[in-house]
FIVEXKE-685184 format. One record per atom (N, C-alpha, C): residue number from 1; residue in three letters; atom name; x, y, z. Coordinates in Angstrom, 3 decimals. Example, Ala and Ser with C-alpha at 12.3 -4.5 7.8 and 13.67 -1.06 7.14 Angstrom:
FIVEXKE-685184
+-----+-----+----+----------+----------+----------+
:   i :  aa : at :     east :    north :       up :
+-----+-----+----+----------+----------+----------+
:   1 : ALA :  N :   13.190 :   -5.690 :    7.800 :
:   1 : ALA : CA :   12.300 :   -4.500 :    7.800 :
:   1 : ALA :  C :   13.200 :   -3.300 :    7.800 :
:   2 : SER :  N :   12.850 :   -2.250 :    7.080 :
:   2 : SER : CA :   13.670 :   -1.060 :    7.140 :
:   2 : SER :  C :   12.900 :    0.030 :    7.870 :
+-----+-----+----+----------+----------+----------+
This chain:
FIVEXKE-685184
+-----+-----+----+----------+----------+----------+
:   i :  aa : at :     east :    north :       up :
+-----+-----+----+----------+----------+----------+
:   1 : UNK :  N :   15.041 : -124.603 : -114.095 :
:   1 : UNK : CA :   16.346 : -124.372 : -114.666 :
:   1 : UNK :  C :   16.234 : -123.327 : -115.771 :
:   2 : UNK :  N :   16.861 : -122.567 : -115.777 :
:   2 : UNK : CA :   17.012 : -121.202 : -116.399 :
:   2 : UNK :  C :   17.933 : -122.153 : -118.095 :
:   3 : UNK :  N :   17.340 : -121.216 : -119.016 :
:   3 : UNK : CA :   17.347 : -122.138 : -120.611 :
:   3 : UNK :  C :   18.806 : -121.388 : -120.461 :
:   4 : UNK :  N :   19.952 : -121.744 : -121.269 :
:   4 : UNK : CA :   21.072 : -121.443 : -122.221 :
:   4 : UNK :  C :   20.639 : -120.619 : -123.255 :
:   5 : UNK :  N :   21.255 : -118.862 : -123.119 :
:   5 : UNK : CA :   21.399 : -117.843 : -123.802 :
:   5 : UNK :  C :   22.787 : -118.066 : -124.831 :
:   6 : UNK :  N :   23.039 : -117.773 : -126.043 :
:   6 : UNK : CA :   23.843 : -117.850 : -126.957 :
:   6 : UNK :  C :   24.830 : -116.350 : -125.861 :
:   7 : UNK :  N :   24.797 : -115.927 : -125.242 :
:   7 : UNK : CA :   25.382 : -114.918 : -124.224 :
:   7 : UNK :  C :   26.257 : -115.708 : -122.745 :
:   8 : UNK :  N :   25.457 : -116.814 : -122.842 :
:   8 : UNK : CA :   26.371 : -117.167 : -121.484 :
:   8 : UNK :  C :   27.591 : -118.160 : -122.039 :
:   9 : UNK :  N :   28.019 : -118.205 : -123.270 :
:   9 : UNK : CA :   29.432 : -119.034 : -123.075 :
:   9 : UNK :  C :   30.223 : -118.456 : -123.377 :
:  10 : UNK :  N :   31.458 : -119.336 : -122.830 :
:  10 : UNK : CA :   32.466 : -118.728 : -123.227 :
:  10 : UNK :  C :   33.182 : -118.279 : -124.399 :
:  11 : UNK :  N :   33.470 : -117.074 : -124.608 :
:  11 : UNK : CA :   34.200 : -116.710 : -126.106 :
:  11 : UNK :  C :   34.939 : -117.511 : -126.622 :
:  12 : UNK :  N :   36.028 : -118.469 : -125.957 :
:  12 : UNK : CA :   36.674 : -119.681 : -127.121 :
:  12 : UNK :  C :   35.451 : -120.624 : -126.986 :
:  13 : UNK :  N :   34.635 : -120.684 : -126.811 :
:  13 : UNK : CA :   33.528 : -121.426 : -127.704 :
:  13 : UNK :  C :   33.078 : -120.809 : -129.106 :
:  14 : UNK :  N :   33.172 : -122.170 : -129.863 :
:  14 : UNK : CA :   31.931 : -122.017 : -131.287 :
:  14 : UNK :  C :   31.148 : -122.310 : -131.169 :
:  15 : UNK :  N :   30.017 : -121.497 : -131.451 :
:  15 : UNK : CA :   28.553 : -121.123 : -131.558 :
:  15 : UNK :  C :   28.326 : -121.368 : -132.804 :
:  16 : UNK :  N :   27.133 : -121.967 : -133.285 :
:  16 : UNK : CA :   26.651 : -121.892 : -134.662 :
:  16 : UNK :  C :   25.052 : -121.523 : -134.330 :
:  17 : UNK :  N :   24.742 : -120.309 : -135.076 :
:  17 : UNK : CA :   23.740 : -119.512 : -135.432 :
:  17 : UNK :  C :   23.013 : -120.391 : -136.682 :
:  18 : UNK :  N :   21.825 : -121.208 : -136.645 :
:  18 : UNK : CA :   21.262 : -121.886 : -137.838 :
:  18 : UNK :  C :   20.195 : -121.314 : -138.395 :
:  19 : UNK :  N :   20.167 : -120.591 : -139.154 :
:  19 : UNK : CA :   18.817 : -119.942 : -140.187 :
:  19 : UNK :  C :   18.408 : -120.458 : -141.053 :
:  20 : UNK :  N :   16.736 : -120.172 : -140.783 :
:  20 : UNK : CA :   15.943 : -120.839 : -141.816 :
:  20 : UNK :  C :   15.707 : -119.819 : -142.697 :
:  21 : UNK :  N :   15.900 : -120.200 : -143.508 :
:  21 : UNK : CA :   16.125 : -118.556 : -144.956 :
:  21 : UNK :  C :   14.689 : -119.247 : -146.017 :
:  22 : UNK :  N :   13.579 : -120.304 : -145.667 :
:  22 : UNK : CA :   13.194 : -120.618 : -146.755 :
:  22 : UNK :  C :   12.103 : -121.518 : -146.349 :
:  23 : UNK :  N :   10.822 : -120.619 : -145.318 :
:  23 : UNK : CA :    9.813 : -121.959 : -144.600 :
:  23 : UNK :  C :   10.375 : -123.215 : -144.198 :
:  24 : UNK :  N :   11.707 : -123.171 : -143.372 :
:  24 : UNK : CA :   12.567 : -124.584 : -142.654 :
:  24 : UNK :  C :   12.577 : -125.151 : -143.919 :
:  25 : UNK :  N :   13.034 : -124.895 : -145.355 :
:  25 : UNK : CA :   12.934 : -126.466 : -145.950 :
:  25 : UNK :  C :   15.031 : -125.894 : -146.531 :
:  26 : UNK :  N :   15.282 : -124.437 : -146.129 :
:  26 : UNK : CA :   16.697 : -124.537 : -146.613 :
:  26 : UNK :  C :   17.462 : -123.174 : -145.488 :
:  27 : UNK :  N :   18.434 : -123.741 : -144.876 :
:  27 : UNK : CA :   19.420 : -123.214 : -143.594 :
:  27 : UNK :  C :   20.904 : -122.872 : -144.205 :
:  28 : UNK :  N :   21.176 : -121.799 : -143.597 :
:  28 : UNK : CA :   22.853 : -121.175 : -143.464 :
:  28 : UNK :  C :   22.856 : -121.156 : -142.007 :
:  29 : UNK :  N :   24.565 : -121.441 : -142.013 :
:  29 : UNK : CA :   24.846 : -121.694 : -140.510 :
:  29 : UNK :  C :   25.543 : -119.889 : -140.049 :
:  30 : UNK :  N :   26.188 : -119.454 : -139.369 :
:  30 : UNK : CA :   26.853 : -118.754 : -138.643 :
:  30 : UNK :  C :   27.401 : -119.025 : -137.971 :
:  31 : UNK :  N :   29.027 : -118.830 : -137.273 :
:  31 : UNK : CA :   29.627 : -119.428 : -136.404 :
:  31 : UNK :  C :   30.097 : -118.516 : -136.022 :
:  32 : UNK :  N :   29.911 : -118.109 : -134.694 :
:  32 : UNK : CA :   30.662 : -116.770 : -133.844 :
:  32 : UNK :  C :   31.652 : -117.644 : -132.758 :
:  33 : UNK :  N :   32.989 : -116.833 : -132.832 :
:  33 : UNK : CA :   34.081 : -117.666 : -132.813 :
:  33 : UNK :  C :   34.668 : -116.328 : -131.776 :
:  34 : UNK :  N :   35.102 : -116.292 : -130.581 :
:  34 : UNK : CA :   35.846 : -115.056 : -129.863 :
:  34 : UNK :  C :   35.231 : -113.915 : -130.485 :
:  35 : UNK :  N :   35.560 : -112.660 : -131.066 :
:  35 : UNK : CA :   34.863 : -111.854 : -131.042 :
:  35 : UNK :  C :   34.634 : -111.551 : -132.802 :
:  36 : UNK :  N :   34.726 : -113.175 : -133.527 :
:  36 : UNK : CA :   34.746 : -112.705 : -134.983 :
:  36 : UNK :  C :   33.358 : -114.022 : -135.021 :
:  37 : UNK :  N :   32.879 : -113.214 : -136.242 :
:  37 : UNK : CA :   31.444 : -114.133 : -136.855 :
:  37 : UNK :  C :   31.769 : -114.658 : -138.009 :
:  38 : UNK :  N :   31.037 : -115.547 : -139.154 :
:  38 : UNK : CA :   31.107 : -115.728 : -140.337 :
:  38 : UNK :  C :   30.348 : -116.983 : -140.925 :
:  39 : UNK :  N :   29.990 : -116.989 : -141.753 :
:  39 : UNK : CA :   29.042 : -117.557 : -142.265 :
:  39 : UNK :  C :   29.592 : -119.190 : -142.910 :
:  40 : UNK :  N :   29.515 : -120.289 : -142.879 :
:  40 : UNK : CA :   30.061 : -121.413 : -143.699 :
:  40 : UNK :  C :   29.573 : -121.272 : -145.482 :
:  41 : UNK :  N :   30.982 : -121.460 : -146.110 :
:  41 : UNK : CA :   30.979 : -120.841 : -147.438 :
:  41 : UNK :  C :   31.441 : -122.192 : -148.146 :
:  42 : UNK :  N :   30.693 : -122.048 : -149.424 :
:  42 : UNK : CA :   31.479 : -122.922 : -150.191 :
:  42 : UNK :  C :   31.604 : -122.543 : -151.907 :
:  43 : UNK :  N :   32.780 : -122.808 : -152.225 :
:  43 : UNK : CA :   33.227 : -122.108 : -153.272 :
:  43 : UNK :  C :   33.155 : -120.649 : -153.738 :
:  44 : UNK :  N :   33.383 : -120.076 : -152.349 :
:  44 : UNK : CA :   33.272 : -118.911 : -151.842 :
:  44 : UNK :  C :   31.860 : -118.313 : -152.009 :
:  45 : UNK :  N :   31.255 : -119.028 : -151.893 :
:  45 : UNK : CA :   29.958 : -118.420 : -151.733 :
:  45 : UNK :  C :   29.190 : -118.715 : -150.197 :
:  46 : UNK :  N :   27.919 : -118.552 : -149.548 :
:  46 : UNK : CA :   27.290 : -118.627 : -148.536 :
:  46 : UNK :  C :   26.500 : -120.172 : -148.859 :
:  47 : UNK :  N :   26.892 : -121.052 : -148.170 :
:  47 : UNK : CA :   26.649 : -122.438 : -148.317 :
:  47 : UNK :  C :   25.394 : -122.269 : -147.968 :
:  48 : UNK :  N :   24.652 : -123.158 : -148.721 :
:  48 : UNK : CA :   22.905 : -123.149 : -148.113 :
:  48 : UNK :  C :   22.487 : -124.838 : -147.604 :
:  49 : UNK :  N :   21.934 : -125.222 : -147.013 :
:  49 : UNK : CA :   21.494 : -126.868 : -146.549 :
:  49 : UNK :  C :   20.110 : -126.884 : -146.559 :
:  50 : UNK :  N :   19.664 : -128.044 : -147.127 :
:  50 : UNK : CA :   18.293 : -128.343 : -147.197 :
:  50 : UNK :  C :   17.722 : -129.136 : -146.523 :
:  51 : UNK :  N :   18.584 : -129.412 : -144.755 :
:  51 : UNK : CA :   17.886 : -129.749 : -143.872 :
:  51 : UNK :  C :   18.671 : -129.253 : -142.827 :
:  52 : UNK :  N :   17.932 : -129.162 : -141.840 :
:  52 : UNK : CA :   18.320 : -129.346 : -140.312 :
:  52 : UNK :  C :   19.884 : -130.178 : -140.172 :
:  53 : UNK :  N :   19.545 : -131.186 : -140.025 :
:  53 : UNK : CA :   20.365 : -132.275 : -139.929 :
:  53 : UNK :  C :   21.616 : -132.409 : -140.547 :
:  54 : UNK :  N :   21.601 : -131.385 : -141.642 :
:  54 : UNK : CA :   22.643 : -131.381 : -142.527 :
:  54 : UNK :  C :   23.378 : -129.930 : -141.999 :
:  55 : UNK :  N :   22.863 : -129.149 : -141.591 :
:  55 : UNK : CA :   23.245 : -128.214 : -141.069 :
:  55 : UNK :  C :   23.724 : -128.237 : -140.012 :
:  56 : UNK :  N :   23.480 : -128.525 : -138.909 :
:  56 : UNK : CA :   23.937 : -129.432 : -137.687 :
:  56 : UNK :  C :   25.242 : -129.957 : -137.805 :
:  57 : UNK :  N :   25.259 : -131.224 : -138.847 :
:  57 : UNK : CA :   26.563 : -131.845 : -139.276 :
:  57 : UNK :  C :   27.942 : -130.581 : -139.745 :
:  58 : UNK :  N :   27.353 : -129.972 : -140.537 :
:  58 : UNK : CA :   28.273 : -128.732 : -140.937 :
:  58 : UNK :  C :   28.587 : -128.118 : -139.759 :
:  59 : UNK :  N :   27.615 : -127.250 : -139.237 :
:  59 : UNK : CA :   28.611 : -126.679 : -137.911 :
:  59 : UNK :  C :   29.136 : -127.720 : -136.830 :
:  60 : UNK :  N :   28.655 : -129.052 : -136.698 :
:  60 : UNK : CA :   29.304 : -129.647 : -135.563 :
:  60 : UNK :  C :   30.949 : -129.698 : -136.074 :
:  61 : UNK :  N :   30.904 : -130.211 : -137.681 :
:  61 : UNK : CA :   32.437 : -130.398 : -138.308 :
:  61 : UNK :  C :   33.285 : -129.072 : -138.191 :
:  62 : UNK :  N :   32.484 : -128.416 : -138.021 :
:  62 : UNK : CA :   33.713 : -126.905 : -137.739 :
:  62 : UNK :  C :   33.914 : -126.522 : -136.334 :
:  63 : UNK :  N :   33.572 : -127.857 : -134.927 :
:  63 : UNK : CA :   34.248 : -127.334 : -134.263 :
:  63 : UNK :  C :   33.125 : -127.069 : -133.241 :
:  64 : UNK :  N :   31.877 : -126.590 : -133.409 :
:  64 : UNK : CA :   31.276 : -125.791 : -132.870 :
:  64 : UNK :  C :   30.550 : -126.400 : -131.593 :
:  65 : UNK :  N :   30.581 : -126.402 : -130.362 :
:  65 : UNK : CA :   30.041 : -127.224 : -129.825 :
:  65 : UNK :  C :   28.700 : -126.703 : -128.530 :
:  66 : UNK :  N :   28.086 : -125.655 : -129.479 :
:  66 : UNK : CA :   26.815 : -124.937 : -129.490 :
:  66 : UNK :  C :   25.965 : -124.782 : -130.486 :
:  67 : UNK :  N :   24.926 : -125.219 : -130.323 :
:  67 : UNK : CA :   23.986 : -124.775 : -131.714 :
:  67 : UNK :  C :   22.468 : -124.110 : -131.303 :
:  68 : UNK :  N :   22.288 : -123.136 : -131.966 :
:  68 : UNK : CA :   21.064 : -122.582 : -131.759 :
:  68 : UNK :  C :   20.294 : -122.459 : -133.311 :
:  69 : UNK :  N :   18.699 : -122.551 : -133.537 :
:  69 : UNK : CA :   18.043 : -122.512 : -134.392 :
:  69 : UNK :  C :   17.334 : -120.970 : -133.779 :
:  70 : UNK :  N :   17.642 : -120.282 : -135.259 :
:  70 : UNK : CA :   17.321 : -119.243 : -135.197 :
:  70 : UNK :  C :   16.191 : -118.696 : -136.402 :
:  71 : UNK :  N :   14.681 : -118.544 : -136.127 :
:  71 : UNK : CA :   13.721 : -118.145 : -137.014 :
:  71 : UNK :  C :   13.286 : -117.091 : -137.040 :
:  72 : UNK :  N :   12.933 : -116.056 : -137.933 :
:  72 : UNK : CA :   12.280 : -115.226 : -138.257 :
:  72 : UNK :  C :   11.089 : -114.707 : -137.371 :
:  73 : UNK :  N :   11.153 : -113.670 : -136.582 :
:  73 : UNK : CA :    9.716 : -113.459 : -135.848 :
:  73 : UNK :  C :    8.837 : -112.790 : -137.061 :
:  74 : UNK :  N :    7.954 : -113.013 : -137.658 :
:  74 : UNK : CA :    7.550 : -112.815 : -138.945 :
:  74 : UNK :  C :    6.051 : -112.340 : -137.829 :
:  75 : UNK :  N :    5.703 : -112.896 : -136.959 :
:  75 : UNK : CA :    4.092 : -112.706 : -136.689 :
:  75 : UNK :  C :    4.811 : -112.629 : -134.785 :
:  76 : UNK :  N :    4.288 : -111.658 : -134.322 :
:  76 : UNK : CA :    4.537 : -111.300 : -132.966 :
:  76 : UNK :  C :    2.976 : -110.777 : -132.384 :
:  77 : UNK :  N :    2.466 : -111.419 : -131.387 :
:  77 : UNK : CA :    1.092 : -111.534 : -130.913 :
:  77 : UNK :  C :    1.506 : -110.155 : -129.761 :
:  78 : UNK :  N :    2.719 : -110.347 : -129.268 :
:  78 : UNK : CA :    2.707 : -108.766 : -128.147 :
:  78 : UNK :  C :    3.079 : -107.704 : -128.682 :
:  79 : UNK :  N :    3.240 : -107.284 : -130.080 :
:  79 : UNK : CA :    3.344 : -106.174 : -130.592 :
:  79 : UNK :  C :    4.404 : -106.234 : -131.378 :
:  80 : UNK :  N :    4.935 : -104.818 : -131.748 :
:  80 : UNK : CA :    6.257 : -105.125 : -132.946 :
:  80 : UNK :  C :    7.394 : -105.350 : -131.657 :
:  81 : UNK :  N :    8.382 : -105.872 : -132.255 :
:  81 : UNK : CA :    9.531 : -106.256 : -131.622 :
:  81 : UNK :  C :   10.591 : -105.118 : -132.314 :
:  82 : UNK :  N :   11.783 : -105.128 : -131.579 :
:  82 : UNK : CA :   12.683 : -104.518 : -131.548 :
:  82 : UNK :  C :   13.933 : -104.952 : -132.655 :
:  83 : UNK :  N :   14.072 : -103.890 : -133.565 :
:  83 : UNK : CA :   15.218 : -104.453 : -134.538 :
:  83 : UNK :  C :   16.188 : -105.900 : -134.571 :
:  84 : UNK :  N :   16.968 : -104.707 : -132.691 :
:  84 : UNK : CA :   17.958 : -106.234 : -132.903 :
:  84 : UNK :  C :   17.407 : -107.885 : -132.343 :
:  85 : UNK :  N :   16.117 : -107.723 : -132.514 :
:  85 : UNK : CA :   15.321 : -109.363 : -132.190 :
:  85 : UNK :  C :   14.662 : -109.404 : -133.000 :
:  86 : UNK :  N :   14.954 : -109.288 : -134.258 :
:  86 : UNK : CA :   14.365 : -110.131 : -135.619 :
:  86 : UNK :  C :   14.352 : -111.714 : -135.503 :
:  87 : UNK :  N :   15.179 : -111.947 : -134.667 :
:  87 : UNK : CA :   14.971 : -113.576 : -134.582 :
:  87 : UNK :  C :   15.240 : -113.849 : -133.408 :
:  88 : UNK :  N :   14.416 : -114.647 : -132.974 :
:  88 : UNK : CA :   13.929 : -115.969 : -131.987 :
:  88 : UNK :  C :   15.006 : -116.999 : -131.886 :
:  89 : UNK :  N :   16.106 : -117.305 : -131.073 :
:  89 : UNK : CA :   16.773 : -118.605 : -130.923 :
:  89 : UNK :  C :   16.790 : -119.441 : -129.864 :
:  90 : UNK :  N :   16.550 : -121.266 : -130.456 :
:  90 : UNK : CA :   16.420 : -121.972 : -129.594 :
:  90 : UNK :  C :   17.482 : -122.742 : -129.480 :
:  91 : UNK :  N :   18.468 : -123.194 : -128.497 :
:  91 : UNK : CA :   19.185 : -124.527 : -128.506 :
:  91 : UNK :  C :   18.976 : -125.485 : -129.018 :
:  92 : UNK :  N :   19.592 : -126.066 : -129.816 :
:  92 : UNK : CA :   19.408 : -127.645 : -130.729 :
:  92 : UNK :  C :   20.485 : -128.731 : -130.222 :
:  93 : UNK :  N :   21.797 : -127.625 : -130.046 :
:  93 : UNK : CA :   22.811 : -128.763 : -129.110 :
:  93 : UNK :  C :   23.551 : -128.357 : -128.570 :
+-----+-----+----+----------+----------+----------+
């Protein structure tokens, strides 16, 4: 079975993009929504979570009923990678 690309759903789906901004110990979400993106904010700032789990909860409450964990390719064993694949994403839900 061929994995789920953040590319194969449908545009009225929410997607949440989860970054680890901090060795996994602190995440911002992203939610690409039809053809607009944006980040979950609070008190107008870029909300940060200090787990997984808590992050998860945040984008599930907005709706989103895709989630991908998205990390840093920091160390690439087949050579340098290509700008727009700075990060690696896996399905979480």
């Amino acid at each position: 079975m061929k994995p789920t690309t953040p590319n194969e759903h449908s545009p009225n789906e929410r997607i949440a993009y989860i970054y680890s901004i901090s060795d996994l110990s602190q995440y911002i979400v992203q939610i690409q929504y039809q053809k607009e993106s944006f980040f979950i904010e609070k008190s107008g700032e870029q909300e940060t979570f200090l787990s997984m789990d808590l992050a998860v909860e945040a984008a599930k409450s907005k709706g989103c009923s895709h989630g991908y964990v998205c990390l840093e390719n920091t160390y690439n064993e087949l050579g340098p990678i290509e700008p727009e694949q700075r990060f690696s994403c896996s399905k979480i839900f």
